[in-house]
N, C-alpha and C positions, 0 to 999 in steps of 0.2 A: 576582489576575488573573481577569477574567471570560470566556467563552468563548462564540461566539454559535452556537446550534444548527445544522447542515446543512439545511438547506432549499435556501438558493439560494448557502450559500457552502457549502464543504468541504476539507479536504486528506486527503488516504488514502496508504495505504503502498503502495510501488512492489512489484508482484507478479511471478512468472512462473513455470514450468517449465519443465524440463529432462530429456532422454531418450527413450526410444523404447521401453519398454515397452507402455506403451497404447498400443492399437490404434484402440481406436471399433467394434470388433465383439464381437460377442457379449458384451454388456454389461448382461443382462437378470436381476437380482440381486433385492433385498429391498423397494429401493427400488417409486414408484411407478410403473409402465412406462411410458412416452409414446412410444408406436412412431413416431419419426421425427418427434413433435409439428415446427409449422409450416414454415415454407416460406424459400427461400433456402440458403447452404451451410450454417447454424447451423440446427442440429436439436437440440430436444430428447430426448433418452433417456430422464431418470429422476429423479424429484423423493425426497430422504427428510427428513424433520421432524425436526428435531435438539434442537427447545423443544418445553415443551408449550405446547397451544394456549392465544395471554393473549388471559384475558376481560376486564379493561381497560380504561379509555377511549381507552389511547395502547397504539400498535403498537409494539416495543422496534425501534429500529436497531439492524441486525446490520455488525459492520465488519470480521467472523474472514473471513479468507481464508484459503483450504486451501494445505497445503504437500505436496507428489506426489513420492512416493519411489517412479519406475519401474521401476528394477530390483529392487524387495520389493512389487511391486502395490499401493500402501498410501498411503492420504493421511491428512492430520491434518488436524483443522479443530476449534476450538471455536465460544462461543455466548456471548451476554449471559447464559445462564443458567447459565453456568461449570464446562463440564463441556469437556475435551479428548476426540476420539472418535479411535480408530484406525478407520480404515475400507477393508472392499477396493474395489477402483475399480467394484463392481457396484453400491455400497452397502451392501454388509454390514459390519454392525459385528461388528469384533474385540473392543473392549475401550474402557469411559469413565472416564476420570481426574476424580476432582472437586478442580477448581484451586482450589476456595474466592472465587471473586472471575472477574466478566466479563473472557472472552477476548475483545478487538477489536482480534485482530494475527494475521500472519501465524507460524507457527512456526516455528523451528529445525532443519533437518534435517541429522546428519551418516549416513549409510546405512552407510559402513565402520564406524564405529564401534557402529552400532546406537544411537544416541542421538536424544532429541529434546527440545529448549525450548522453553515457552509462558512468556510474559506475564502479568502480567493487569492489570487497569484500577488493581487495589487497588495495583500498585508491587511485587510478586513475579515473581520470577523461577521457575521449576520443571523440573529438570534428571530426564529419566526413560531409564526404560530402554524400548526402541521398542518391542521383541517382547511386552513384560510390560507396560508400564507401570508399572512397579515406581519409585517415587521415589529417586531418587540424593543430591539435595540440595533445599533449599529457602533462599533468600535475598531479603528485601526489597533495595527498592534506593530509589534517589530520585523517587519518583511515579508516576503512570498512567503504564501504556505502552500505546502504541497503536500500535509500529512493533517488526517482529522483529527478535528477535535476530541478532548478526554475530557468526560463528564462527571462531576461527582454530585454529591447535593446542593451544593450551595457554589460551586467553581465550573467555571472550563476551561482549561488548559489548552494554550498552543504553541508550537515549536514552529520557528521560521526556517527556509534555507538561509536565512544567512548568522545561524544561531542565538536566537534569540527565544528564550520563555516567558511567556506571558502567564499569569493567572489574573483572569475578572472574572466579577460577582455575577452569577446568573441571575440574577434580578434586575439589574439594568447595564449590565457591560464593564464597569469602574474596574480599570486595573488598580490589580490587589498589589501585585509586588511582577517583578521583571530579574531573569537569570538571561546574562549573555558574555558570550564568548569573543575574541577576536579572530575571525577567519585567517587561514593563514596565505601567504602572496601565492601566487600561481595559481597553477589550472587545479581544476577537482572535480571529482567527479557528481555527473547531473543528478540529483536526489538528495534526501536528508532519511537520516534513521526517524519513524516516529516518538511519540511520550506514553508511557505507560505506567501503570498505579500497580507496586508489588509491597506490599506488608506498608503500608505507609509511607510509601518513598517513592519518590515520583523519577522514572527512568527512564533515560535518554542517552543521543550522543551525536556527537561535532563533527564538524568536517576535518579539523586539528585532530583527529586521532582518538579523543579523551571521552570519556562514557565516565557519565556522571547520575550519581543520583543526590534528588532534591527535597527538602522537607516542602511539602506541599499547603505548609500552611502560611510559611512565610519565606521561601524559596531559597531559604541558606542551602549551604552547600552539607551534603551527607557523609559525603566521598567522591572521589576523583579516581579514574584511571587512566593514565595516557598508554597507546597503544603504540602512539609514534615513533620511541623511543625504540621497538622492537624492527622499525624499517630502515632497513640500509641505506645508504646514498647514493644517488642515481648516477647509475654504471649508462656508462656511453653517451652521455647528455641525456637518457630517457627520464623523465620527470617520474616521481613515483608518489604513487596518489596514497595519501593516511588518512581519506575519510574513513569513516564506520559510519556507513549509510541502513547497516541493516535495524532495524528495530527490535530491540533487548526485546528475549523470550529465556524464560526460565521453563526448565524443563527436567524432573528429576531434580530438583532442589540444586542445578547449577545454571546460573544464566550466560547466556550463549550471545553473543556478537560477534562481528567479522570486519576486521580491515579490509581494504583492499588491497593493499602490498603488503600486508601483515601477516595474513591469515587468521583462522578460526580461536574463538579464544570462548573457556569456560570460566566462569569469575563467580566468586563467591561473591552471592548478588548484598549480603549483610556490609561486605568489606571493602569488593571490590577487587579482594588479593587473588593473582591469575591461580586455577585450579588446574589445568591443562591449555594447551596452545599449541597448534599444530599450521607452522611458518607456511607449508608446501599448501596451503586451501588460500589460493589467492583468489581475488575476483568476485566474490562471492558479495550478491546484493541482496540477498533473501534466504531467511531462512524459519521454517515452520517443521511443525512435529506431530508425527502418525503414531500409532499405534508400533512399538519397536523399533520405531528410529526416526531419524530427524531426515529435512529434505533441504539442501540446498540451491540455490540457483546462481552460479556464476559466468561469469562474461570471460573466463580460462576456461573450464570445463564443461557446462553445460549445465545440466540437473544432475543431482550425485543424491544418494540414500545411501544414511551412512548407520548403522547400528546404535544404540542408547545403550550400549557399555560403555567402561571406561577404556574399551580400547577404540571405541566409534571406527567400526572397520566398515569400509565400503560394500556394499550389498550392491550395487550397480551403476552404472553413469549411463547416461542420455545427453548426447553433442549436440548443440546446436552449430549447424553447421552454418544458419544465413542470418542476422542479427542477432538480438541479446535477447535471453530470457528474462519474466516476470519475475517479482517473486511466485513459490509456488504455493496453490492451494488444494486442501487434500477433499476430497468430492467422494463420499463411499470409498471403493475399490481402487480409485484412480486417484492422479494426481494432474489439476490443469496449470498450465502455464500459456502467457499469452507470448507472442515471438511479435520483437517489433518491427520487423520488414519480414515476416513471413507468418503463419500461419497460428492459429490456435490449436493450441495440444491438448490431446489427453492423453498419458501416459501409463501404464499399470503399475499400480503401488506394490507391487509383487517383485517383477522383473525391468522398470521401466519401458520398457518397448513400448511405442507407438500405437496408438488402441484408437483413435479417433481423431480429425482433423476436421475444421473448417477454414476458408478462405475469406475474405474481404475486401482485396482487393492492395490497399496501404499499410497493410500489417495490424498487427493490436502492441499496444503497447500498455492502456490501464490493464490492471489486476481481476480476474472474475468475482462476484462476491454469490454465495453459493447459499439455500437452505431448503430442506425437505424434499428435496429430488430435483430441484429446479434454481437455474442461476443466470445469471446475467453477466456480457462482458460486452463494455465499449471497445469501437474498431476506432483505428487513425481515419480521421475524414469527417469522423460523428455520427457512426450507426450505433445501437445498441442490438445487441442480441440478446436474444432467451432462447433456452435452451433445457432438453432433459436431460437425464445423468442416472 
């Protein structure tokens, strides 16, 4: 299976925060200070460099999103140069873990338990202690990962890019059981959809097109759906890509995924059987949900908010006109999207329009991860920002 770089296509891991620890005040640490850098509700605070600087001809893609433990001040974030950082939200660093192999996922946070999991591209998993960083276990599993891990009491779940589900025992790593798929020949596009836990069923989906969900106890199959079947054959020699790179979100008791030459599909998340399907929403690598409608991100259109009827009508679109959009994350009033050869958005969750921008220089291509007024997003190169909202 070949993989076509992110430039104007993408899929990335659905992010967010949680809590009310941060504040957005008094947040003037180690980092680089940027008093209130530009203009709009999204300000800059505070840049720190987490790689060192590459002399290179090619700028490394950063895709680590941070994970924000509010009630312990503390975020995690790694780097294509493979090191996990503990950090306080000022930007200081507590402590760096070397994973041996590029983090481009989001990590694992359980706060009661004082735990945390990383990734890494090489197909490991790394179970630590949060306060120390002290290693608990270490287990390969079935290939790159690029989406975090899924926590339950006793499991952590991981889904590879090359389709592959793990579950091992959080107590020392032992895979429990393995769900995999066979990729299908040709090119496809760069990303996987995440795993997520909805009424006992563990949900995901392939680069083949097929959104599957899985008994999570012992990884039988629940249901199948292939998507692929719905894409035509590629007109003019163009290759036509049937991943479903987005990660399953149910929303109003239908759950929602998207092809890439497919389009948009609601599926009764029990069965599987399509509920609605709308052919013309190609492109679409992300999708999340506001208050009265849902927000996509495609590499055809841009950003789109579309209504939570059953007629899902468009309320606006936002072009990106110089690389691909993130998925998108909803921030209060706004909605940010990171642009991977151009800039960081903020958008208005009202009208889309353009509300706030920063630069960096190599574009962003990881996802923001957001809570209590204050968020964080890696830039291509390895800067992290903070930022208010």
């Amino acid at each position: 299976m070949r993989t076509l770089p992110l430039l104007a296509l993408s899929a990335l891991v659905l992010a967010g925060g949680c809590g009310s620890a941060f504040d957005g005040a008094g947040w003037w640490g180690t980092g680089t200070e940027r008093a209130q850098a530009g203009l709009g509700p999204v300000r800059l605070l505070w840049t720190q460099r987490l790689t060192p600087t590459y002399e290179g001809p090619y700028t490394p893609v950063e895709r680590s999103v941070a994970a924000l433990d509010p009630p312990r001040d503390r975020i995690f974030i790694g780097s294509t140069g493979g090191t996990l950082y503990h950090l306080r939200a000022n930007g200081g660093r507590v402590w760096g873990y070397d994973a041996r192999g590029a983090i481009e996922s989001k990590p694992a946070i359980d706060s009661v338990a004082d735990e945390v999991y990383v990734a890494t591209e090489q197909g490991v998993i790394h179970a630590l202690d949060g306060t120390t960083g002290a290693v608990k276990w270490r287990e390969r599993t079935g290939g790159p990962i690029r989406q975090s891990p899924l926590l339950v009491d006793d499991a952590v779940y991981v889904v590879s890019d090359t389709d592959v589900v793990t579950a091992h025992a959080r107590s020392d790593g032992e895979v429990l059981w393995t769900y995999r798929r066979d990729a299908p020949e040709g090119y496809s596009i760069s990303g996987h959809a995440g795993i997520v836990m909805f009424r006992d069923m563990l949900l995901t989906a392939m680069t083949d097109g097929t959104v599957v969900a899985l008994d999570p106890g012992h990884g039988t199959v629940v249901w199948e759906r292939d998507t692929s079947v719905d894409v035509e054959g590629p007109a003019g020699g163009r290759p036509q890509f049937v991943d479903v790179d987005t990660t399953p979100i149910v929303i109003d008791g239908d759950l929602y995924v998207a092809s890439f030459a497919g389009g948009l599909y609601a599926l009764d998340p029990m069965s599987g059987t399509v509920t609605w399907h709308d052919q013309t929403r190609t492109g679409v690598v992300g999708i999340t949900t506001a208050p009265g409608r849902m927000i996509l991100s495609s590499a055809d259109e841009g950003v789109v908010s579309l209504s939570r009827d059953g007629e899902h009508t468009e309320q606006w679109k936002h072009p990106i006109r110089r690389g691909a959009a993130s998925v998108p994350v909803v921030a209060g009033r706004s909605i940010l999207v990171s642009v991977s050869t151009g800039a960081f958005l903020a958008l208005s969750l009202d009208t889309g329009e353009e509300t706030s921008r920063f630069e960096a220089g190599y574009g962003f291509t990881a996802i923001p991860s957001v809570a209590g007024g204050v968020g964080f997003v890696m830039a291509n190169g390895g800067s992290l920002h903070a930022f208010s909202y």
